[in-house]
N, C-alpha and C positions, 0 to 999 in steps of 0.2 A: 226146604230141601230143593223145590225147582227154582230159587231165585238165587240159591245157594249154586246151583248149577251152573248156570248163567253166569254168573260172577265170577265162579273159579275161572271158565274159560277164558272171561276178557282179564282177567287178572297174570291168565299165561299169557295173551297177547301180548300185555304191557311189560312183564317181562322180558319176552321174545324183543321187543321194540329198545327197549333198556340196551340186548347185548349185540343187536344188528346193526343200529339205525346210523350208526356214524355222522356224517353233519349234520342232520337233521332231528338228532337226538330228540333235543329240548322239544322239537313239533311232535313228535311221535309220541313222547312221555305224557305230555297235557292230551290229548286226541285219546291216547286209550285211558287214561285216569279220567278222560267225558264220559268215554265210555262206560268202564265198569262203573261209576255212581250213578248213570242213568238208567243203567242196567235194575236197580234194585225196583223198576216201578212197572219191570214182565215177569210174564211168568211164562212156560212153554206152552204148547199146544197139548200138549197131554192131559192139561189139567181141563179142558173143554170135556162138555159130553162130545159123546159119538157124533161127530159131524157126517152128513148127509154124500157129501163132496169129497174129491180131491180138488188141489190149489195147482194148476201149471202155472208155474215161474218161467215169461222168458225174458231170459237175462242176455243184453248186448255188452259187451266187455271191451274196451279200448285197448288195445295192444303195440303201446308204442318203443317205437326200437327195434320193431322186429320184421318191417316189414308186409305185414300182415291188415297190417289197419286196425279189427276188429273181429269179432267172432261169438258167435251165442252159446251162451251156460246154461241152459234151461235145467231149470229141477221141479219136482213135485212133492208135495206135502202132506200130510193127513197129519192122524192123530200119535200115528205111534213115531213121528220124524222129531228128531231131539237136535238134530246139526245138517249144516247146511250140505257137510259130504254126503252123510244118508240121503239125504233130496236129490243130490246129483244122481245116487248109487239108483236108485228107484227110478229117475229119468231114463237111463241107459236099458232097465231092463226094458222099461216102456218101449224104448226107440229098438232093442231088437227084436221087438216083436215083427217090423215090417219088413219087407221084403229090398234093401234097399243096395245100391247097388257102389257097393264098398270094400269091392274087394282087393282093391289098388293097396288101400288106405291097411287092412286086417294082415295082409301080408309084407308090411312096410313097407312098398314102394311109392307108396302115394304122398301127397304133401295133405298135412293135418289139416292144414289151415283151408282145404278143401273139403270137408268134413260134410255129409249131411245132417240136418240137425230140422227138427221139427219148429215149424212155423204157428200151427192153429192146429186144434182138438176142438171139434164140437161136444157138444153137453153129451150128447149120448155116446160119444167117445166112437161113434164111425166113423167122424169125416176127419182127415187129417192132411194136413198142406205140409210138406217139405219144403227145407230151401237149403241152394248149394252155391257159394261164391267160390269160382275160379278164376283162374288165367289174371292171378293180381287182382282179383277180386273186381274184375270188371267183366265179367261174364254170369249171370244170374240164370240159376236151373232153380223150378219148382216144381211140384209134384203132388198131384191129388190122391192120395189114398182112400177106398169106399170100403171099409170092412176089410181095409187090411193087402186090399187090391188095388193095384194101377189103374187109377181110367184116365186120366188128363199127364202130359206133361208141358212144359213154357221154357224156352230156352232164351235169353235177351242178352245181346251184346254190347249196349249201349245205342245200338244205331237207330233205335226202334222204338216205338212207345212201349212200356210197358201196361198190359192188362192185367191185373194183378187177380186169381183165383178167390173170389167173395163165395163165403158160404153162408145162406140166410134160412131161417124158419120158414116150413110151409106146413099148418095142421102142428102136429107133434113131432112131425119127423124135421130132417132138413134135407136141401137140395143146392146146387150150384148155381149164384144166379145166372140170366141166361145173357147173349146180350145185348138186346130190347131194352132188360132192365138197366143193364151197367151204363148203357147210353145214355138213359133216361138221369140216371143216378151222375154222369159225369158231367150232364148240361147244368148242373145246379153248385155242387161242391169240385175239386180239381182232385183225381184219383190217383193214386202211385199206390207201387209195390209197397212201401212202410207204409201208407196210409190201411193196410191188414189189421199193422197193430198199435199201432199210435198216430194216429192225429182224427181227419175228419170223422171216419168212421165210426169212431167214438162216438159220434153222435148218430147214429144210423141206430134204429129200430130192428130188434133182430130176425122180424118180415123183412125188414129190406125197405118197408113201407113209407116210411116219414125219416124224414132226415133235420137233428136240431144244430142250427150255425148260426152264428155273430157275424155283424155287420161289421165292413173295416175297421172303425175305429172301438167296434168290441164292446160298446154300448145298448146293444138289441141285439136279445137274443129270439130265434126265428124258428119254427117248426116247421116244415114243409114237407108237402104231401112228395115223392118221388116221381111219380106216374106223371103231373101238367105241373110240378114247379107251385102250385098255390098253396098260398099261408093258411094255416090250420090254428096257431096261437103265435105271439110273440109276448115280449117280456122287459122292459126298463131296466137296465142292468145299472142304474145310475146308485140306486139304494146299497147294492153288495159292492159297488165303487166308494160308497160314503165309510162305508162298514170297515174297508180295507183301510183307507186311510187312519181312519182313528182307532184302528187295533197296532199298525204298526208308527209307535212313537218318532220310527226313524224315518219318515215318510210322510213327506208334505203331502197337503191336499193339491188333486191337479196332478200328481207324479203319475205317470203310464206306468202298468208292470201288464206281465202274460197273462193272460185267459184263455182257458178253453173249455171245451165239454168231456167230460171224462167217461161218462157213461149214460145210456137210453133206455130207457124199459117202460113201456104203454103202448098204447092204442092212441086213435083218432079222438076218444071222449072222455080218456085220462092218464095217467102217467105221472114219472118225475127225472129230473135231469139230476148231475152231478158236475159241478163244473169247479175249475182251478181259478183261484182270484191272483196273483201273485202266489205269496204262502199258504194263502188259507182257501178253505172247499167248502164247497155247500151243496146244499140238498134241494131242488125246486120241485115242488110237485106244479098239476097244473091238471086243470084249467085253475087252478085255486090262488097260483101262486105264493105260493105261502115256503118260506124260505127257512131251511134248518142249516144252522152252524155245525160245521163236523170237525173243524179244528185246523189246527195247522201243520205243515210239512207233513202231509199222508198224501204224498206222488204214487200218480196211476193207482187211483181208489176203485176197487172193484166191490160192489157187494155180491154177495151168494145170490142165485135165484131167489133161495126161499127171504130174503133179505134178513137173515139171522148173523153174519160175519161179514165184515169189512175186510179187504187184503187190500195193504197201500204198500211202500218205500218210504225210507226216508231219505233217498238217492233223486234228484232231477238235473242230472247233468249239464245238459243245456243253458238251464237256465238258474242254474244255483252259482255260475265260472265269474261272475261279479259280484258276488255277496260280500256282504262285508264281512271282517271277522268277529264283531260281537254278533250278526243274527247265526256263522257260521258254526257258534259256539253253545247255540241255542236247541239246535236240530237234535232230532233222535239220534242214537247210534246207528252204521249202516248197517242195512238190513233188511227182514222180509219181519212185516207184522202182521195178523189178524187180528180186529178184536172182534168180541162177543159182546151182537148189540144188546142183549139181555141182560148179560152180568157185567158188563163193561169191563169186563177181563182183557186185555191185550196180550194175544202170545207175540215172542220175539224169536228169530231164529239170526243169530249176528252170521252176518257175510261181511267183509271188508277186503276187497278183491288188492288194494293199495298192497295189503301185507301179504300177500300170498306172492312168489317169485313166477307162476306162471300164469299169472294174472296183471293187470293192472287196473284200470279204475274205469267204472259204470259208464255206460252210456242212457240208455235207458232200461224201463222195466215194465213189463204188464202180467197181469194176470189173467186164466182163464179158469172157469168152475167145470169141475166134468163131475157127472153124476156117477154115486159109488159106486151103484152093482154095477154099473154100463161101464166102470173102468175095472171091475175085479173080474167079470165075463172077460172082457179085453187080453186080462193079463191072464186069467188060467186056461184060456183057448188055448187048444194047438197052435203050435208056431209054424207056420207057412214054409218058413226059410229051414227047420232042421226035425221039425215033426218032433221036438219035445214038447214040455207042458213048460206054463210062465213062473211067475213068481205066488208064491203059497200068501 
C-alpha cells in the first residue's frame, strides 16, 4: 500500500514529464522511469513507530532566470507527513507562529523573494535564527528569537565582516555564544554566515567545546579543544582514502574527490564523527577509531539525538555539477530520506524542485532534530502576533 503510494506519485511525474518536457523529452522520461523503479525499495514515514522528533528540512533552491538567485524552502516532517507540500504546509504554521515583520510582503507590496524564512531551531525548539535577503540579495538581515521573542538583530551589507549568530549547549538548556568564545572559535576554523548550516560547523561540538577539522590536503583529521586551539585526538584519513578508491570502479587510486565532516556529538573522552569521502559516509567513533560504512549518496546525514534515525539527500549540488552520467544514474531519487537504524526501514518523501515551475533545482540541504513535546508546546502556545491557538 505505502510503496504503492510512492509509485503512483512518481508515475504521475513521469506522465506529467511525458506531456510537458518538449526538447528535453527523452531526459525527463529515463530520470522519472529512475525514479519510480527506485521508488519500490521506500516506504513512507508513517510506517515508523512514533518518532521522538520532528525533522527541519532547510532547503536552498536555485532560481535561475528570475533574478532572484536563490531562496530557502524549509519544511518539517514527522510521522503523519506523506508529501512534500504537507512539510511545507506544517513549516508555515511553524514560521507564523513568530512575530515577524512581514507586513510589506502579507499585503502584497513587498517583493517575495524578500521573504523571512527561518535559518536554525534548537532541540528544545526556543532558540530560533531568522534570515532575510534583500536589496538583490546583497543585504543580509538575521534575527534571534528566545521563546518566540526578539532579543538580537544583524544587519550586513557586504561592507563588513559577517558575525554570524551561533547557538550552543550549556547544561540542558542552550545560550548564544558570546564573543570570547566565537573569537576563540574563529582563530582555529574561518566562520561565515552559511558556515550556521553547512560547512565548518559541522564539526563543532554542540558545547561549542572542541571543534573536528581536516588538514589541507584532507588527510588528518583533528579534534581541537576551542578555548587554547590544542589537539585532543586526531585520525589517518588514508584508510577511508583506500576504501573510496576501491568502491568506486570509476576512480583511480590517487584521484582527489570532497571531504568533510557532516556531523559531531561527544565529549573530550568520547564521541564519533560522520564525515563525506566523495560519495560515500562513515561513522568514526573515537578514541577507538573504529570506522562504520554508512553508504553512499546520503548528502548532509543527520542522525537523531537518540541515534535511532538517519535524515540524509540524495541532492549535493555543489559537488555532484561533474558527475558523470553512469554514477548520475546510480543516485537515489531526489529527495528527503530517513532511515530507521533498527529496522533498516528507509522512508522517502520525493521532492524534485527541476519539475515544479516555481522552483528550480537544489542547492543544498540540512537537517535539524527538534524535540516533540518542545515543538507541539511551540505550536499550540498562544500566538504572540494574533492571540489565536497553533496547529492541533
Amino acid at each position: 500500500m505505502i510503496r504503492q503510494y510512492i509509485a503512483k506519485t512518481l508515475l504521475i511525474t513521469y506522465i506529467a514529464s511525458v506531456v510537458i518536457s518538449g526538447d528535453d523529452m527523452e531526459y525527463n522520461i529515463n530520470k522519472a522511469k529512475m525514479g519510480y523503479m527506485l521508488s519500490q525499495d521506500y516506504c513512507t514515514i508513517e510506517e515508523f513507530e512514533e518518532m521522538d522528533y520532528y525533522l527541519f528540512c532547510g532547503t536552498q533552491i536555485h532560481k535561475s532566470g528570475t533574478g532572484s538567485g536563490f531562496e530557502r524552502k524549509p519544511s518539517i516532517i514527522n510521522n503523519d507527513i506523506k508529501t512534500i507540500e504537507e512539510a511545507k504546509e506544517l513549516y508555515q504554521r511553524f514560521r507564523a507562529k513568530l512575530p515577524l515583520d512581514d507586513e510589506k510582503l502579507e499585503s502584497g507590496e513587498g517583493d517575495e523573494n524578500e521573504r523571512t524564512e527561518v535559518l536554525y531551531v534548537s532541540p528544545d525548539c526556543k532558540w530560533i535564527i531568522t534570515t532575510r535577503w534583500s536589496n538583490y540579495q546583497n543585504v543580509i538581515t538575521t534575527k534571534l528569537f528566545v521563546e518566540k521573542e526578539k532579543t538580537r538583530e544583524e544587519v550586513y551589507d557586504g561592507s563588513e565582516e559577517i558575525t554570524p549568530i551561533i547557538i550552543i549547549k550549556d547544561g540542558e538548556q542552550y545560550k548564544e555564544m558570546d564573543d570570547r568564545h566565537y573569537k576563540q572559535l574563529s582563530e582555529i576554523v574561518w566562520v561565515n554566515f552559511y558556515d550556521i548550516v553547512c560547512s565548518d560547523l559541522k564539526g563543532m561540538s554542540e558545547e561549542g567545546d572542541l571543534i573536528a577539522i581536516m588538514n589541507d590536503d584532507r588527510s588528518l583529521l583533528t579534534i581541537k579543544r576551542v578555548e587554547d586551539g590544542t589537539e585532543r585526538w586526531s585520525y589517518d584519513l588514508e584508510g577511508i582514502r583506500e576504501d573510496v578508491w576501491e568502491r568506486r570502479d570509476d576512480m583511480q587510486k590517487g584521484y582527489e574527490f570532497f571531504s568533510t565532516v557532516c556531523q559531531f556529538e561527544g565529549n573530550e573522552q568520547e564521541g564519533w564523527l560522520v564525515m563525506q569521502a566523495g560519495s560515500s559516509f562513515y561513522k568514526i567513533a573515537y578514541p577507538s577509531g573504529k570506522v562504520t560504512y554508512l553508504g553512499e549518496y546520503l548528502y548532509s546525514p543527520s542522525f537523531s539525538p537518540d541515534g535511532r534515525y538517519l535524515a540524509y539527500s540524495s541532492v549535493d549540488y555543489d559537488n555532484r555539477a561533474g558527475m558523470k552520467s553512469t554514477e548520475y544514474e546510480q543516485t537515489p531519487p531526489p529527495g528527503i530520506y530517513v532511515r530507521d537504524i533498527e529496522t533498516g526501514k528507509t522512508a522517502y518523501i520525493y521532492w524534485d524542485p527541476s519539475r515544479n515551475s516555481e522552483e528550480d533545482y537544489f542547492e543544498y540541504r540540512d537537517f535539524l532534530w527538534i524535540e516533540k513535546d518542545s515543538f507541539e508546546e511551540y505550536m499550540t502556545d498562544t500566538d504572540g502576533k494574533n492571540g489565536t491557538k497553533g496547529a492541533e
